[in-house]
KOLBAFI-98671 format. One record per residue (C-alpha): residue in one letter; x, y, z. Coordinates in steps of 0.05 Angstrom, whole numbers, plus 5000, padded with zeros to 4 digits. Example, Ala and Ser with C-alpha at 12.3 -4.5 7.8 and 13.67 -1.06 7.14 Angstrom:
A524649105156/S527349795143/
//
This chain:
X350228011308/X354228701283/X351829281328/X351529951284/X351330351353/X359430381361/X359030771282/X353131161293/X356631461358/X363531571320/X359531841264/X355232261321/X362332471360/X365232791293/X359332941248/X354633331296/X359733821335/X362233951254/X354334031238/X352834491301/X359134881289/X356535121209/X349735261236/X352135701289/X358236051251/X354736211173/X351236831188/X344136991151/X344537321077/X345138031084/X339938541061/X341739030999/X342639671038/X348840160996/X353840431042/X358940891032/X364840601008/X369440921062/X365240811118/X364140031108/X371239951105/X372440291164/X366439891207/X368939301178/X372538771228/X376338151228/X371737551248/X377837091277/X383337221313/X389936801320/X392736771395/X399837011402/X401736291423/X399935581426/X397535301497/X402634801523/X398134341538/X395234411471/X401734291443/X404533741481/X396733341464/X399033481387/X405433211393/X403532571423/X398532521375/X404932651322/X408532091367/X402331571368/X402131661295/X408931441287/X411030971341/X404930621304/X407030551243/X413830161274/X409029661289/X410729591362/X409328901400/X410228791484/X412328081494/X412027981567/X416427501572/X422027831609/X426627721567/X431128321522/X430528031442/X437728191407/X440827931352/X446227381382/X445726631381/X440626481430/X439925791463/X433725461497/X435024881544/X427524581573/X426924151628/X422523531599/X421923161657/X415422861686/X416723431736/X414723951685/X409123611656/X403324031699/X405224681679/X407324451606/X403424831563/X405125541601/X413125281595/X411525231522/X407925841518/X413026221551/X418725881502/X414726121451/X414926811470/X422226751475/X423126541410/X418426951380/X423027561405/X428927211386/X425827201310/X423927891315/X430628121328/X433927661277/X437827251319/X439226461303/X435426021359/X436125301375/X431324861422/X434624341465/X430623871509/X434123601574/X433222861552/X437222961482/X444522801477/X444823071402/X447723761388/X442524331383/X443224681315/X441225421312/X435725571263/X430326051245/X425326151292/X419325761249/X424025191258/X425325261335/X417325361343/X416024691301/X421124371348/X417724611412/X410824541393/X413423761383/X416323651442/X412723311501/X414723161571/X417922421587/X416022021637/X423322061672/X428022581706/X433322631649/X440522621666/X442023391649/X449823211638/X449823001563/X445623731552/X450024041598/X456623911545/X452124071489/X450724701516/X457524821535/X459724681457/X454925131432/X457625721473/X463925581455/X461925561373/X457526101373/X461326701415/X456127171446/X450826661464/X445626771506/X443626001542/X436226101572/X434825481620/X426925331635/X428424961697/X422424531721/X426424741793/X427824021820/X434623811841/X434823061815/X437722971753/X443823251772/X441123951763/X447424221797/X453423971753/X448524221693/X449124951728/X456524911739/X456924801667/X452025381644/X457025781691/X463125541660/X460925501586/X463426291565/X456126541555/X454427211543/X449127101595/X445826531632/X438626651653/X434126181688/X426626111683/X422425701727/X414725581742/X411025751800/X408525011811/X412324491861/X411623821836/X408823211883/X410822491865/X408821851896/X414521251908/X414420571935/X407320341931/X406119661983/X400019311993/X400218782049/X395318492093/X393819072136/X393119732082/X394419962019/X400320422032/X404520961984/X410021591998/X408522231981/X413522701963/X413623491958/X418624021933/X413624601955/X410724852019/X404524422004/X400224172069/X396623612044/X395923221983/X389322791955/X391322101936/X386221671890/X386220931895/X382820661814/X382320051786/X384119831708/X377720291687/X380620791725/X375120801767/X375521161827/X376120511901/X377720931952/X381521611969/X386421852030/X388522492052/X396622552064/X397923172112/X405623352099/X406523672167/X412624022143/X415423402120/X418123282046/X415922532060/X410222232085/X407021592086/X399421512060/X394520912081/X387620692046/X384620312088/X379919902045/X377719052039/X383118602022/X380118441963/X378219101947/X384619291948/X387218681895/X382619081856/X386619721858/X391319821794/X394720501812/X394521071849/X395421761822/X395422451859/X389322891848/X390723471806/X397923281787/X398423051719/X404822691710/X408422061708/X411522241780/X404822221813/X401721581787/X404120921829/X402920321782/X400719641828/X401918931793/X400518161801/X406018231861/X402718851889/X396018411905/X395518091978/X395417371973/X390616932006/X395216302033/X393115642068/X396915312117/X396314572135/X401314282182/X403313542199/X403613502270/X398613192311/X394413732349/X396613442424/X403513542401/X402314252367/X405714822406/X406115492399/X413415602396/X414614902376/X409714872308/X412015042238/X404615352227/X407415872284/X413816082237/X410316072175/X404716462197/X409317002236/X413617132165/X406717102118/X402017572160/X405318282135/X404218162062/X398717502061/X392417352086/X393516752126/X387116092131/X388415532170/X384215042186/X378515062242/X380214442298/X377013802298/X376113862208/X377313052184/X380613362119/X385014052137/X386314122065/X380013962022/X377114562075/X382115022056/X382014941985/X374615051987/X375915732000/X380115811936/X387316011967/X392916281924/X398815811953/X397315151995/X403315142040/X404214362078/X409514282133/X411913622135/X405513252103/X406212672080/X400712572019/X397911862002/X393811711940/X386811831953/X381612521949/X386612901979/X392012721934/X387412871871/X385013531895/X392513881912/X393413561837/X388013971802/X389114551845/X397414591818/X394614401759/X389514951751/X393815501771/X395715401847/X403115421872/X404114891925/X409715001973/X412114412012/X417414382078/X420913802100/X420613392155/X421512662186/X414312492151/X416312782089/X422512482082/X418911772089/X413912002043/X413411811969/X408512161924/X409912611869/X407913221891/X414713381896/X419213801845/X424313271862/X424712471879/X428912531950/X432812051980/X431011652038/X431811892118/X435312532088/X442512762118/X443512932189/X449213352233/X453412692261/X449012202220/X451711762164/X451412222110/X453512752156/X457913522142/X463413602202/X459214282219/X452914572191/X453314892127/X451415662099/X447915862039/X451015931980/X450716591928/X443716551886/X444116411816/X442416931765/X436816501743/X434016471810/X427916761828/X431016941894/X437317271858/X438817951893/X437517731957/X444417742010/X445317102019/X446617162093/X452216792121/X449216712190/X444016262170/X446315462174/X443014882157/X443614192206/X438913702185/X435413722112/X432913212060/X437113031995/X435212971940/X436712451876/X442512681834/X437612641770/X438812951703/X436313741703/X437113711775/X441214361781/X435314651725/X430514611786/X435314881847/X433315621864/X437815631932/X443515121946/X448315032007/X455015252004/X458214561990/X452214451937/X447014131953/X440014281940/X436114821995/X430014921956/X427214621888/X421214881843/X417914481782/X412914831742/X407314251738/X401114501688/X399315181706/X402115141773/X408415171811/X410914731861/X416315021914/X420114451964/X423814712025/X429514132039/X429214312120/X422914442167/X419515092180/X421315122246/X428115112280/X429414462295/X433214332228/X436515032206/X435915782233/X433416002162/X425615982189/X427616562244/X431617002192/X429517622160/X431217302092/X426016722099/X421217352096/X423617442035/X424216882003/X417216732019/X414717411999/X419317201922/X414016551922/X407216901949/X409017561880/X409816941830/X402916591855/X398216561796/X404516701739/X403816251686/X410916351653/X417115971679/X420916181734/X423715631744/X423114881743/X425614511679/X426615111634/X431315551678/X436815511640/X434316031587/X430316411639/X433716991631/X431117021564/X423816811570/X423717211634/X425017821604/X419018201597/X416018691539/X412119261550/X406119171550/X402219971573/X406420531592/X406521141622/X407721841584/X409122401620/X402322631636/X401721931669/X396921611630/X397820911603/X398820821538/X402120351480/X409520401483/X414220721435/X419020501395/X424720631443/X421620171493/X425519521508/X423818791549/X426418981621/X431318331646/X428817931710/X429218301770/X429119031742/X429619581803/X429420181761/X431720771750/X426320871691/X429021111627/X426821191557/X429020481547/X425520241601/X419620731608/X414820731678/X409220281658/X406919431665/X411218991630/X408918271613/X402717941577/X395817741591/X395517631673/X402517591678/X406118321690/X410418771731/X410219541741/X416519861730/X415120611774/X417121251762/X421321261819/X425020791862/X423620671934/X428721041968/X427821581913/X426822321931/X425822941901/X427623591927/X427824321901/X434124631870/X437725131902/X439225621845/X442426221889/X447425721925/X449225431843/X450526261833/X444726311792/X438026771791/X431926481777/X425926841752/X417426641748/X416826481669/X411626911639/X407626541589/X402227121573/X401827241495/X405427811456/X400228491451/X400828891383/X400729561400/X398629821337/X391129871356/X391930211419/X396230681389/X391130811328/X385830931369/X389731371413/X391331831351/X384231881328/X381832021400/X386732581406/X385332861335/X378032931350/X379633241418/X384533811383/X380333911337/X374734051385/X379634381432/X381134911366/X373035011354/X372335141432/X378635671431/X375936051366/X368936121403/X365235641360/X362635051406/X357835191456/X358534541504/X351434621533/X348634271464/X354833881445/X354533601513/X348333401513/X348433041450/X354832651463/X351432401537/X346032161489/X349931871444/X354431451500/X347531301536/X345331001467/X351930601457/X352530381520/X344930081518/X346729761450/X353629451476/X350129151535/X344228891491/X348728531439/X352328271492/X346927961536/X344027701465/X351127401447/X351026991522/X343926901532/X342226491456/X347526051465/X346325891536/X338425771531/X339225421460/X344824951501/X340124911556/X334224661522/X337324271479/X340923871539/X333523911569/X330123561508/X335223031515/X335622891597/X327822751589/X328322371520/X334321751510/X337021881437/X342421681400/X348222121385/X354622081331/X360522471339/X360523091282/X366023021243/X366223591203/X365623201133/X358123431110/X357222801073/X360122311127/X355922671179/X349322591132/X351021861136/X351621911204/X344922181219/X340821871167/X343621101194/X342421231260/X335121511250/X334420801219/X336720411268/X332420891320/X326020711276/X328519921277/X328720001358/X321920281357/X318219791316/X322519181338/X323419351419/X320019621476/X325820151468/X323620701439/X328221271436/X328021981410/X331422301344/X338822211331/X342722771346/X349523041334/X354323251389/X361623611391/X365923281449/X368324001453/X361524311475/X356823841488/X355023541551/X355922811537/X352822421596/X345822471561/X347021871511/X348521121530/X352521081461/X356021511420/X357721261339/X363921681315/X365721591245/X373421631229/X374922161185/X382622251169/X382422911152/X379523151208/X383523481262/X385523171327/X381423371383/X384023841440/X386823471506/X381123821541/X376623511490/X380022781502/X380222891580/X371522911570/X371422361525/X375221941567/X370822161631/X364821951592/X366621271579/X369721161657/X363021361676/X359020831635/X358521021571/X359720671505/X364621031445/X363220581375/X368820831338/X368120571261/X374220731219/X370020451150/X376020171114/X375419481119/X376519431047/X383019801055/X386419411114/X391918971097/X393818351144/X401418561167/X401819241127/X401419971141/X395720151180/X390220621136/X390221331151/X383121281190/X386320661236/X392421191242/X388221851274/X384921331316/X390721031346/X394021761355/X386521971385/X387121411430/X393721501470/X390122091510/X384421551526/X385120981584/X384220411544/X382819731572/X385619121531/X381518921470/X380018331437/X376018041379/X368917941398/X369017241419/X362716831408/X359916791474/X360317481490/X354017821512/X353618331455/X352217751415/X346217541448/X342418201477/X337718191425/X339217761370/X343617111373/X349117361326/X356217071295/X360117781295/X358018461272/X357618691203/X356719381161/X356819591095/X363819141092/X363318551124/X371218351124/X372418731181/X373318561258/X370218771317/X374018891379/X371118981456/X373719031524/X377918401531/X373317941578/X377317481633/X379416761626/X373516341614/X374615861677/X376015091663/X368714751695/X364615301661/X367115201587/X360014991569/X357015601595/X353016011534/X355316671553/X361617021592/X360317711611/X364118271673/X359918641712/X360219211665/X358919441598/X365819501540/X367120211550/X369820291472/X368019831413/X371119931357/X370019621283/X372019831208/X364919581181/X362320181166/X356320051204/X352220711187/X353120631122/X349219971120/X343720231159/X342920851127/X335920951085/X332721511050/X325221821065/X321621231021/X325320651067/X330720471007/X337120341021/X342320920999/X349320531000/X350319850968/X353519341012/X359818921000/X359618270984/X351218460993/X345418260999/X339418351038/X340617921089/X348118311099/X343618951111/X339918501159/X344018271202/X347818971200/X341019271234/X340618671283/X346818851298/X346919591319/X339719331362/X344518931407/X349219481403/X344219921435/X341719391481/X348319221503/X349419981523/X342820021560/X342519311597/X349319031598/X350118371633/X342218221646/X341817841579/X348117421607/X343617281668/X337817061625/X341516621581/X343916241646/X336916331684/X337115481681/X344915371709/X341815791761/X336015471779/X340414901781/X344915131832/X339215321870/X335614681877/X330314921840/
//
């Protein structure tokens, strides 16, 4: 609203004063009365007089008005950014580390000052990021800015020395250079050899900008049987850090407090269920937003649940002399351990009852029979069966058994005997086991051979050191099976009481539940099918995301150091993954010490640049209207008394109109917002997402007030008017569904903006994004430029994996019993939150459904456009291939879109109300 008090009080300032001043000084028209001639001229005096100087203070207000005037005209500009513009080669080295990812957008800010001087001053400029290796080439400063506002932070610590020649070679080609550094102040990354070489380069001048911020990083995530456990690091003076424990929804499972104590490394626990804990999928520092402070957990993160049966009769068991006692000791840090209670007929039909991960038998012999059959099914179904040898197992013939095995085995001093007991033997490359030390301390005196078959050595993952076979795998169905050639106790080698039977065990407990070979038949090309893709990972902000095109398969056993080939993130497919972290273990992070590498480092100022133009103006015309009411004052023709009087009146009255305007200007929006958010809490409605295209937006509203009048007159739903909401502004936790309509033109929202969207749908509600180009998508070409902005609007968002809408998911059955979901098009797909593995004895089960609703659907239908009608009911698009029954089943389907949203899996329950009243006997 424009306010006319601000020009009625210049207008008042100058015009009255001017006004008051020709009143006061015109005197009244004289009478006729004659004079002599002589004595008017003598009578006659001068009405002004001019003083024989000029105050100094008068003088030295007129010159600064002269000054204001001109220093104006310059068109001045204060850029705060501490640093002195001039016209040499400037260089900009930023630090684009995960370590400078919270404070990003003030380091870019701040660059952009610099350059901004740099331009100003005429100067060449060139941008170099700590992760390139190519030369920087010094440009105009439009070109620099385009090349910052580019840049984003990586999800590694670069190695500064490939930046640190560059820099060096620029120096040296471009004499005079000034080389500014925005350091994000931590020492790894060999921060010091990149000073040295700043130092030694020949620069003009070397200066050093850092942030105020101290970054926090977490390393060498763990969960075992007791707690969850992670390190947090610090570069600052930071007491305590907030660590979240989320699930794949991100999801919020539990939360721990790490007090630093003045320590740079501390250990964190959450405490929580083992299984929910299996649920966790990372951990992530609060407030930190980078790669550095997010701890990705995989399949070998989660505690396994293992059963142990052993073969020994229980008035021969012992403590010290039972396998159970050595198994059990090396599986309780990182498994949950079930054995059977005493006096149970069958040990191990109890155990698998209670649905165990790995099904560990020492020395059991198995006969045909129920048994037999159900450790079949259970390796065949997914289980991993690890066996240990043993006088009844070497008598035993079944085929449980990776390997047929000879009979009575080979003894120290037997027939087929070794002079001395033997030592392990280097693992194979293609072992699972392969990086473990194959200590030469443990022996072997007693063990069970095993047939020299063909593929044999195929299926060895540990052999002795003369050859021979220590422990053989066979990938059987879906399951593994693992056979130890000696006992698990320590009657027939030392292995069971070494450190590295830990670890061989903990190798077998991660790969329970993989369903890719690692092992078995197949190993010799395991180094090629173990190699894994990525599958999410991590940008520098640490959110997960679909990898770039640098990404590459990490090879079996991959320890790190993350890199842009291999990025931080979960490599694998489907249920099968590992998480490649940020940092390594034994990784730490410390500050750099910038006065012991003989440099100065200063805060970076990322305020933006003032024009001083303005001020100066209004300076000028404040000190023009005070000389010239200075001058009337000194020639005696301003009496204050009424001049003051009127200018109080005049600043009451603009004071009293600046404060009204601005209380309207806050108070509308605020009470408009407020009622409108009002209207909404007490009424459910349907919103779409504004777009910004009039037309697409009429669409929008118009086929959503359709399918609100279907709901009405086809449901006991019966919601309110659609509405339209900005992600931006609006407060989105009032609607159970949002529609957004792809529009390729549109801009991309802000971060801030994505950051709410993707809170909205982590807290339960549903984003129906419709790109409405079905008719445009090609099977294996480009992707359309609406499928384009959605994949770029999506790496900010936490996606879950997607999939085609299968048949029997509950969205197809809420309402109406539907084949897929169709639009105006009806060529398109539909995709959903990617439901689990349909399990083998409930294939003929109508309906799978999770526990919660798909966060994000997302189709190319054009669903709004089918539903849209005008005021008479008529339909306002045609449909493609058409028909009424298309626009039909395009309004059945946004009612068990809606229904999904509101009831999620209760339809699932309904659908299966008779396998339940089954189960219960009913």
């Amino acid at each position: 609203m424009f306010s006319f008090a601000a020009p009625l009080a210049l207008v008042g300032l100058i015009g009255l004063p001017l006004i008051y001043w020709l009143l006061r000084v015109t005197p009244p028209r004289p009478r006729e009365i004659v004079f002599p001639p002589t004595k008017i001229l003598r009578e006659l005096k001068p009405d002004e007089e001019t003083p024989a100087k000029t105050p100094w203070w008068l003088m030295a207000l007129r010159l600064a008005l002269a000054a204001a005037l001109m220093l104006a005209m310059a068109g001045p500009v204060w850029a705060p950014s501490g640093v002195v513009a001039s016209s040499a080669s400037m260089l900009i080295v930023i630090d684009d580390g995960w370590a400078a990812a919270p404070t990003w957008e003030r380091r870019v800010a701040g660059a952009a000052s610099i350059i901004e001087s740099a331009a100003r001053a005429g100067g060449p400029v060139a941008v170099a990021l700590a992760s390139e290796t190519a030369a920087p080439v010094p440009g105009d400063g439009g070109r620099a800015m385009e090349k910052l506002r580019s840049a984003r932070p990586k999800p590694f610590l670069p190695d500064r020395k490939a930046i640190g020649e560059q820099a060096v070679a620029f120096a040296r080609a471009h004499p005079g250079a000034r080389i500014i550094w925005i350091s994000d102040g931590v020492a790894q990354g060999d921060a010091a050899g990149f000073a040295h070489a700043l130092k030694e380069s020949g620069a003009s001048g070397v200066e050093v900008y850092v942030e105020d911020h101290a970054p926090r990083a977490l390393a060498a995530p763990t969960n075992d049987a007791a707690a969850l456990s992670v390190d947090v690091l610090r570069t600052g003076d930071d007491a305590s850090a907030v660590i979240d424990a989320l699930d794949a929804k991100g999801r919020t499972i539990g939360r721990t407090t790490a007090d630093f104590n003045g320590a740079p490394r501390v250990s964190a626990k959450i405490e929580l269920p083992v299984e929910l804990r299996n649920e966790v999928s990372h951990l992530r520092i609060e407030g930190e937003n980078s790669a550095g402070a997010v701890a990705l957990l995989d399949a070998r993160s989660k505690v396994k649940r293992i059963a142990l049966v052993g073969g020994e009769s229980a008035d021969q068991a012992q403590p010290l002399l039972s396998p159970l006692y050595y198994l059990e000791k090396a599986l309780a840090p990182f498994a949950q351990i079930r054995m059977a209670r005493p006096g149970v007929v069958d040990p191990v039909q109890a155990l698998l009852a209670e649905n165990p991960n790995i099904m560990a038998l020492a020395d059991v012999g198995l006969a045909p029979g129920e048994t037999f059959d159900a450790l079949s099914r259970f390796v065949e179904e997914g289980g991993t069966l690890v066996r240990f040898a043993g006088p009844r197992l070497a008598n035993a013939d079944d085929d449980l058994l990776p390997v047929r095995l000879r009979r009575n085995g080979r003894v120290l001093g037997g027939a087929m005997s070794w002079e001395e007991p033997k030592s392990l033997a280097e693992f194979d490359a293609t072992s699972p086991f392969f990086g473990l030390p194959a200590a030469k301390d443990v022996t072997v005196q007693r063990q069970v051979l095993a047939e020299p078959d063909p593929g044999l050595a195929d299926k060895t993952w540990a052999r002795l050191s003369d050859g021979t076979p220590l422990v053989t795998a066979e990938r059987r169905g879906k399951g593994l099976i693992v056979l130890f050639h000696v006992n698990a106790d320590a009657n027939w080698s030392n292995l069971p009481i070494s450190g590295l039977f830990v670890e061989m065990l903990k190798r077998i407990s991660a790969m329970a539940g993989e369903s890719t070979p690692s092992g078995g038949e197949q190993s010799s090309t395991m180094a090629e099918q173990s190699a894994l893709a990525p599958m999410r990972v991590l940008d520098g902000f640490g959110a997960l995301g679909a990898p770039g095109p640098t990404a590459q398969s990490i090879p079996p056993g991959f320890e790190g150091p993350a890199s842009a080939e291999h990025p931080p993130g979960l490599y694998g497919a489907g249920e099968v993954f590992v998480a490649v972290q940020t940092l390594r273990p034994k990784d730490g992070i410390s500050a750099f010490d910038f006065k012991g590498a003989g440099l100065s480092a200063t805060a970076l100022r990322s305020s933006s640049q003032l024009d001083l133009r303005g001020p100066l103006l209004a300076f000028a015309l404040v000190a023009f209207i005070a000389d010239a009411l200075i001058a009337m004052a000194l020639a005696g023709k301003l009496r204050l008394r009424p001049f003051g009087a009127a200018t109080a009146a005049l600043l009451a009255l603009l004071c009293m109109s600046a404060a009204t305007d601005e209380t309207r200007a806050e108070s509308a929006p605020k009470s408009a917002s407020s009622q409108r958010d009002k209207d909404v809490a007490l009424t459910t409605r349907l919103a779409y997402v504004v777009s910004g295209d009039a037309h697409v937006d009429e669409t929008s509203r118009l086929g959503l007030d359709a399918l609100t009048q279907a709901l009405n007159m086809r449901t006991s739903f019966s919601p309110g008017d659609p509405v339209g909401v900005d992600p931006a502004k609006d407060e989105l936790a009032f609607y159970p569904m949002l529609y957004w309509p792809i529009v390729a033109s549109a801009p991309q929202p802000s971060a801030k903006t994505v950051a709410r969207v993707a809170a909205y749908m982590k807290q339960g509600g549903t984003v129906v994004f419709d790109t409405r180009d079905a008719l445009a998508q090609r099977v294996g070409g480009a992707p359309t430029p609406e499928t384009q902005w959605l994949r770029d609007l999506t790496k900010g968002l936490d996606i879950p994996p997607l999939e085609v809408t299968p048949r029997d998911h509950v969205i197809t059955k809420t309402f109406y019993l539907l084949d897929g979901f169709v639009g105006r098009y009806a060529n398109g797909e539909t995709w959903v939150e990617a439901l689990p593995p349909e399990p083998k004895d409930q294939a003929a089960r109508p309906v799978r459904a999770t526990d919660s609703v798909s966060a994000i659907v997302i189709t190319s239908n054009d669903l709004a456009g089918a539903w849209a009608q005008d005021k008479r009911g008529q339909p306002l698009f045609p449909l493609t291939p058409g028909g009424a029954r298309q626009r039909e089943l395009a309004l059945r389907g946004g009612i068990n879109l809606v229904m999904y949203t509101l009831t999620g899996n209760y339809k699932s329950d309904q659908v299966h109300v008779r396998d339940l009243l089954e189960r219960l006997g009913q």
